[in-house]
C-alpha positions, 0 to 999 in steps of 0.5 A: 500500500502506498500512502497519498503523496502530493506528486502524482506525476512522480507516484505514478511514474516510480510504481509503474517502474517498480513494477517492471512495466512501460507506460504502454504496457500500465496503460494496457493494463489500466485499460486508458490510452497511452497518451493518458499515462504519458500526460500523467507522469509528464505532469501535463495533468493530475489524474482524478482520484479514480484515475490515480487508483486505476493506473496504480492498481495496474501496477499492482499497487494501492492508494491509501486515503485514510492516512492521517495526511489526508484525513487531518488536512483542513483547506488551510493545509492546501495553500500549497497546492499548485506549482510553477512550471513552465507552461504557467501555474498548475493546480494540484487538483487530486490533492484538493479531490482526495481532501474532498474524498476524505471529508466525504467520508468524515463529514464531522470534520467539516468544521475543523476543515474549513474553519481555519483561514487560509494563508495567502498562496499566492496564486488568486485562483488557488486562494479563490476556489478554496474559499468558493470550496469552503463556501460550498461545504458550508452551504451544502450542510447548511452551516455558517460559511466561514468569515474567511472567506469574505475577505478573499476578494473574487477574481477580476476575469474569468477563470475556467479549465482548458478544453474544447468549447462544448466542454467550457460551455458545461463547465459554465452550466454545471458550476456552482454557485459559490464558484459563479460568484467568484467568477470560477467556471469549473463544474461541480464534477471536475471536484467531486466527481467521485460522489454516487 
């Protein structure tokens, strides 16, 4: 068992050469294309959760999301959670999909989770969706929204996921509330896409 690392690129890569096996060969077994373990372990995008899982059971390994990293993260342990890279600033979005998996799981932890404010990160994106993310949580189980969150200003342009333009329209239809207000164009399943 493999506990949860921040890098996804590099997890996935070292237990796919752990196990012997090329990116053709993990993807064959994961049943996903080639050009989807090579834009992983390249670090062109994080794997949902449900990705990461699959690829790593190809290689004969698992992901353990109940390890106390995970479980005992609030949103203000996730300022952390982007990069710079040449192409521009990334998002480490399975971190903030595994803290949504973990307080799914625990949602008595809800308060704790969002009641800390978080630092500035220094990425406006980042600081906006952690607090349209507290905004949400709070909302969905009708509590108080953290007084946090008013002092994170909404961005001045729109911020939306690169894709195709019938992908930016559904992002645009499917994003919540909390996320419209602070001018985020991401739908609601591209966070918490593994609910049932």
């Amino acid at each position: 068992m493999l506990p949860l690392m921040e890098n996804t690129s590099t997890l996935v890569q070292e237990a796919r050469e752990d196990a012997g096996l090329s990116r053709k060969a993990l993807a064959k077994r994961a049943g996903v294309p080639v050009s989807t373990v090579s834009r992983i372990e390249d670090g062109d995008v994080d794997p949902t959760t449900t990705m990461l899982r699959r690829l790593l059971a190809a290689a004969d390994r698992t992901l353990d999301f109940a390890t106390g990293a995970v479980l005992n993260e609030s949103l203000a342990a996730l300022t952390d959670a982007w990069s710079s890279s040449p192409g521009g600033e990334k998002i480490d979005w399975t971190r903030l999909r595994a803290f949504l998996d973990a307080l799914h799981a625990h949602p008595e932890r809800l308060g704790a989770a969002i009641a800390t404010p978080p630092a500035r990160s220094g990425n406006e994106q980042l600081d906006n969706l952690l607090a349209a993310i507290a905004e949400k949580l709070a909302d969905d189980a009708a509590v108080k929204r953290p007084r946090w969150c008013a002092a994170v200003h909404p961005l001045p342009l729109p911020w939306e996921p690169p894709g195709t333009p019938r992908m930016k329209v559904a992002a645009r239809r499917l994003a919540p509330i909390q996320f419209k207000a602070r001018n985020i164009w991401l739908g609601e399943h591209d966070l918490w896409r593994d609910r049932g």
